[in-house]
C-alpha positions as CSV (number, residue, x, y, z in Angstrom):
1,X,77.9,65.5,-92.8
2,X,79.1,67.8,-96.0
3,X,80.1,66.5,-98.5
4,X,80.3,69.1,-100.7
5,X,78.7,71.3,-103.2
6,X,75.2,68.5,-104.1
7,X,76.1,68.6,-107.8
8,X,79.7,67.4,-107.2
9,X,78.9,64.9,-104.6
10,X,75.7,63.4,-107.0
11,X,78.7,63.6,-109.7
12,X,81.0,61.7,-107.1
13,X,78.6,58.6,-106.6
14,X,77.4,58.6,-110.3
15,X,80.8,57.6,-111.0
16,X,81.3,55.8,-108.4
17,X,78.6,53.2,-108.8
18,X,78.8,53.6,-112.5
19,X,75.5,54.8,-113.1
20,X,76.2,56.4,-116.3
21,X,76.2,52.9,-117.6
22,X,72.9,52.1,-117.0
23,X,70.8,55.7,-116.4
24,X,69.4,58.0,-119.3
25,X,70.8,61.6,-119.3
26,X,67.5,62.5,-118.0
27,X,67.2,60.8,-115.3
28,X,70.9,61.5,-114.5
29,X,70.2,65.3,-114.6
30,X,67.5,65.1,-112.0
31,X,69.3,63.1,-109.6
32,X,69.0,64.9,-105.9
33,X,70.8,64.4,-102.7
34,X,68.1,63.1,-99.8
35,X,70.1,62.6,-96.2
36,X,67.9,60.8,-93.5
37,X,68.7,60.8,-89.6
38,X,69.4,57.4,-88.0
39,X,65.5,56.0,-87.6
40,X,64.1,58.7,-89.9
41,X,61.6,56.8,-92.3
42,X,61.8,56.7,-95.8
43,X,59.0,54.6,-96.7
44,X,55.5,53.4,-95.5
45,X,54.5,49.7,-95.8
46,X,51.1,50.4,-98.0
47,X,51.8,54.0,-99.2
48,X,53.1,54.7,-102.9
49,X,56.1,55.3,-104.4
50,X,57.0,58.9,-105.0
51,X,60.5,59.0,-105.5
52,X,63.1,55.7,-106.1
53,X,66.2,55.9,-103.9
54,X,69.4,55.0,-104.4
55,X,71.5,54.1,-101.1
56,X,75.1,55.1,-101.6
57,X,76.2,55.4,-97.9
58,X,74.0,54.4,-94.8
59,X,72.4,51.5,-93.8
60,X,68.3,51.0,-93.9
61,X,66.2,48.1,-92.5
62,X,63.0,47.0,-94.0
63,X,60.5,46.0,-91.0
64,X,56.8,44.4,-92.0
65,X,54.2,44.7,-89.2
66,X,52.1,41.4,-89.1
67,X,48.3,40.9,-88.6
68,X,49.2,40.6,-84.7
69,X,51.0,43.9,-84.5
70,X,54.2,42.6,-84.0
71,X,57.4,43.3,-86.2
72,X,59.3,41.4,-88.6
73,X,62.9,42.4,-90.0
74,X,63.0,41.7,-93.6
75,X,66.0,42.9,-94.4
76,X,69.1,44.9,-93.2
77,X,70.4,47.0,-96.6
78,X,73.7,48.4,-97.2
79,X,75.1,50.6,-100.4
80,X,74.5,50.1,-103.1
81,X,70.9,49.2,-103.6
82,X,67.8,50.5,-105.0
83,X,64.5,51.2,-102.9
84,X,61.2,51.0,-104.5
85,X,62.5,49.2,-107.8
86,X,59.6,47.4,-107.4
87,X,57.0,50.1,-107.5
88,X,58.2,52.9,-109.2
89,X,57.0,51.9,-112.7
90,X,53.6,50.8,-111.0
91,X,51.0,52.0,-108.6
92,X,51.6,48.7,-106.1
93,X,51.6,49.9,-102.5
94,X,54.7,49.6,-100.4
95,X,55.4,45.9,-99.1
96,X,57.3,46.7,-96.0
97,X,58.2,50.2,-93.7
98,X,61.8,51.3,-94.8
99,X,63.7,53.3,-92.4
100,X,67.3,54.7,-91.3
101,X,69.4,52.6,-88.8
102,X,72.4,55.0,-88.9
103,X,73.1,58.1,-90.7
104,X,72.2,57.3,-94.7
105,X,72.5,59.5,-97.9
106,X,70.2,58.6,-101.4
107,X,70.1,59.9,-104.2
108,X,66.3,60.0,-105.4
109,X,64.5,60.6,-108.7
110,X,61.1,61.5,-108.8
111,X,58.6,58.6,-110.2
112,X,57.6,60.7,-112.7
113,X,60.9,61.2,-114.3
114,X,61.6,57.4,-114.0
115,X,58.4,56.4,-115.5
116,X,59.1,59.4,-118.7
117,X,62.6,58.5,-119.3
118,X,63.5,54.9,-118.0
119,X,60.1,53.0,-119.0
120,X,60.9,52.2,-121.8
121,X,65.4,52.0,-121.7
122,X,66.8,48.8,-122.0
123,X,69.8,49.5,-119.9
124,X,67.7,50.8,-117.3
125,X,64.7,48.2,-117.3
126,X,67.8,46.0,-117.0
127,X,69.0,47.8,-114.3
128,X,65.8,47.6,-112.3
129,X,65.7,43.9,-113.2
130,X,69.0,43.2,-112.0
131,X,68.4,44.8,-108.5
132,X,64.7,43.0,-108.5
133,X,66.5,39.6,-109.1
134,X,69.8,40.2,-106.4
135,X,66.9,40.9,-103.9
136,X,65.0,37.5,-104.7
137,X,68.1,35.8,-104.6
138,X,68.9,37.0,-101.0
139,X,65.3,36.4,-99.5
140,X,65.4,33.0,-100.8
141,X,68.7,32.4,-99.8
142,X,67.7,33.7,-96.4
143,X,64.8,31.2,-96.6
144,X,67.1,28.0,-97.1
145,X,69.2,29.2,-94.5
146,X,66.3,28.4,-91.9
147,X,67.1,24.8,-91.9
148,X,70.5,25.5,-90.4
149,X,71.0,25.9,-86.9
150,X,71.1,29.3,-85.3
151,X,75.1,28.9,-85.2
152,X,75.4,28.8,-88.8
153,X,73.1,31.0,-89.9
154,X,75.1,33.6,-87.6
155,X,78.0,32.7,-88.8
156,X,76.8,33.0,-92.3
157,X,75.8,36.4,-91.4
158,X,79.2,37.4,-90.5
159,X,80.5,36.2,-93.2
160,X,78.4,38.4,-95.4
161,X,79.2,41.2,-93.5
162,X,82.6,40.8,-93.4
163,X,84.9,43.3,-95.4
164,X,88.5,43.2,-96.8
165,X,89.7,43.6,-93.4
166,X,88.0,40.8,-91.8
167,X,85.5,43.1,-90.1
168,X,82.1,42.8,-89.9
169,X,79.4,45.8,-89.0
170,X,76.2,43.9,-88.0
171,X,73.1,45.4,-86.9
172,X,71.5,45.2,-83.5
173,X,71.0,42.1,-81.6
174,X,67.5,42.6,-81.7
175,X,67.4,43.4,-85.3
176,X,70.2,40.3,-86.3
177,X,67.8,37.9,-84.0
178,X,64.8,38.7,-86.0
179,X,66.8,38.4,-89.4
180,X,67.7,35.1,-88.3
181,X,64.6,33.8,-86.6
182,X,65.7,32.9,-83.5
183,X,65.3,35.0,-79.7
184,X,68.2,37.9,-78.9
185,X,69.2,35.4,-75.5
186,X,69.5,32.7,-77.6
187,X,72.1,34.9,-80.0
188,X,73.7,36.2,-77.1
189,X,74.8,32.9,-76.1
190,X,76.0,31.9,-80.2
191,X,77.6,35.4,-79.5
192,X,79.0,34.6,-76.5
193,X,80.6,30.7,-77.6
194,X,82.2,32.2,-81.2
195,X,84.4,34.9,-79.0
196,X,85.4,31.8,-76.4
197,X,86.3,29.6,-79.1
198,X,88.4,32.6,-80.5
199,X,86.6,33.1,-83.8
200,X,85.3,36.7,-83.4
201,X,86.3,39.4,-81.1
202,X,83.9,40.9,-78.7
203,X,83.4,44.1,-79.8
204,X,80.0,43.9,-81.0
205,X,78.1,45.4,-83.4
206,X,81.7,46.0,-85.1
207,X,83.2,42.3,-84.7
208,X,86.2,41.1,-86.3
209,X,86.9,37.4,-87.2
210,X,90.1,35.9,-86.0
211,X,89.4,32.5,-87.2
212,X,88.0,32.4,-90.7
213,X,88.7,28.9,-91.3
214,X,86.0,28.2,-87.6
215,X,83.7,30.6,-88.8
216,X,83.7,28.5,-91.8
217,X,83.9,25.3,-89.8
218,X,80.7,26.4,-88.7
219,X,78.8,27.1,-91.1
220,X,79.2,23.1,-92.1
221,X,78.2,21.7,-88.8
C-alpha cells in the first residue's frame, strides 16, 4: 500500500497519535516506516528487543507456545499500541511470538535510540508506563471475564470491537475461541443463537450489531 513519501506519512501518524507530546526530538527524528505481510512475524517469544514498534494501522496477535506445544492467543492488538514496551529499556526476553494477522504498518525505533534519549524523559517513561498499565488492565480484565459464560464474554468481545458504526472486525474463530477459552464449535453455536435472536448480522469476521440493548442484555445474564 503507498502511502506516500516515508517522511510525510511518519509525519502523518506522529500527529495523528500525538506523539510529539510524549517523544523526545530524537527519538522523533529516527522514527522509520516497517510494513509486515499478513502472518509475517515481528517478534520471537524468548528473543530480544531490537527495535520498539508502534502499530498505527494493522492488526497483530500475540500467541505463547506452552510446555506441551500447543498455542495460546494472548492477545488480538489493534492501533494504537506499543510492542516491546516492556523490554526495550531491558535485556528481558520476549514473553510471547508477535505476528501479523492482516496487512500492518509500525513505525519502529531502534532500542538503542530509545534507551539514549527516552531513559531518562519523563513524558516518555510515562508514556511507556501508560501503555504497560492499559495492557495489565486488559489481561486482567480478560481474566475476570472467565467466570462469565461463553455468551457474554462473546458478547463483551463485540462490544469492544464495535466502532461508531456499530460494526465490529473480530478475528478468526479460531483465534476469538482461544481469546475466550472456550472450543471454535462451541462459538459457532453462540455465533449462530446471537444472528437468530437478531442481535448481530451474519457476516462474520465483519459483524454488525442490530440490537445493542441484547447484546447488552447479554452480557448480564
Amino acid at each position: 500500500m503507498d502511502h506516500g513519501t516515508d517522511d510525510s506519512t511518519i509525519a502523518t501518524y506522529v500527529s495523528r497519535f500525538g506523539l510529539d507530546r510524549s517523544f523526545p526530538e530524537p527519538i522523533l527524528r529516527n522514527l522509520r516506516l516497517r510494513r509486515f505481510d499478513a502472518f509475517e512475524t515481528i517478534l520471537r517469544e524468548d528473543g530480544t528487543v531490537s527495535d520498539l514498534y508502534l502499530l498505527v494501522e494493522g492488526r497483530l496477535q500475540c500467541t505463547h507456545f506452552h510446555m506441551n506445544g500447543k498455542a495460546a492467543v494472548l492477545a488480538v492488538v489493534d492501533p494504537f499500541s506499543a510492542i516491546g514496551d516492556l523490554e526495550v529499556l531491558n535485556d528481558h526476553p520476549i514473553r510471547s511470538n508477535v505476528f501479523a494477522i492482516k496487512p500492518t504498518t509500525t513505525l519502529a525505533v531502534s532500542k538503542q535510540i530509545v534507551q539514549r534519549h527516552g531513559a531518562d524523559d519523563p513524558r516518555f517513561l510515562r508514556f511507556l508506563l501508560d501503555e504497560v498499565r492499559r495492557k495489565l488492565i486488559d489481561s486482567n480484565a480478560v481474566q475476570m471475564t472467565g467466570v462469565l459464560p461463553v455468551a457474554s464474554r462473546c458478547a463483551l468481545m463485540v462490544m469492544s470491537k464495535m466502532d461508531a458504526d456499530g460494526v465490529a472486525e473480530l478475528p478468526s474463530k479460531e483465534i476469538l475461541a482461544s481469546l475466550l477459552g472456550t472450543t471454535q464449535r462451541h462459538l459457532n453455536r453462540v455465533m449462530n443463537e446471537f444472528v437468530h435472536r437478531g442481535v448481530i448480522d451474519s457476516d462474520y469476521p465483519r459483524v454488525r450489531v442490530l440490537d445493542r440493548d441484547a447484546l447488552e442484555a447479554i452480557v448480564e445474564e
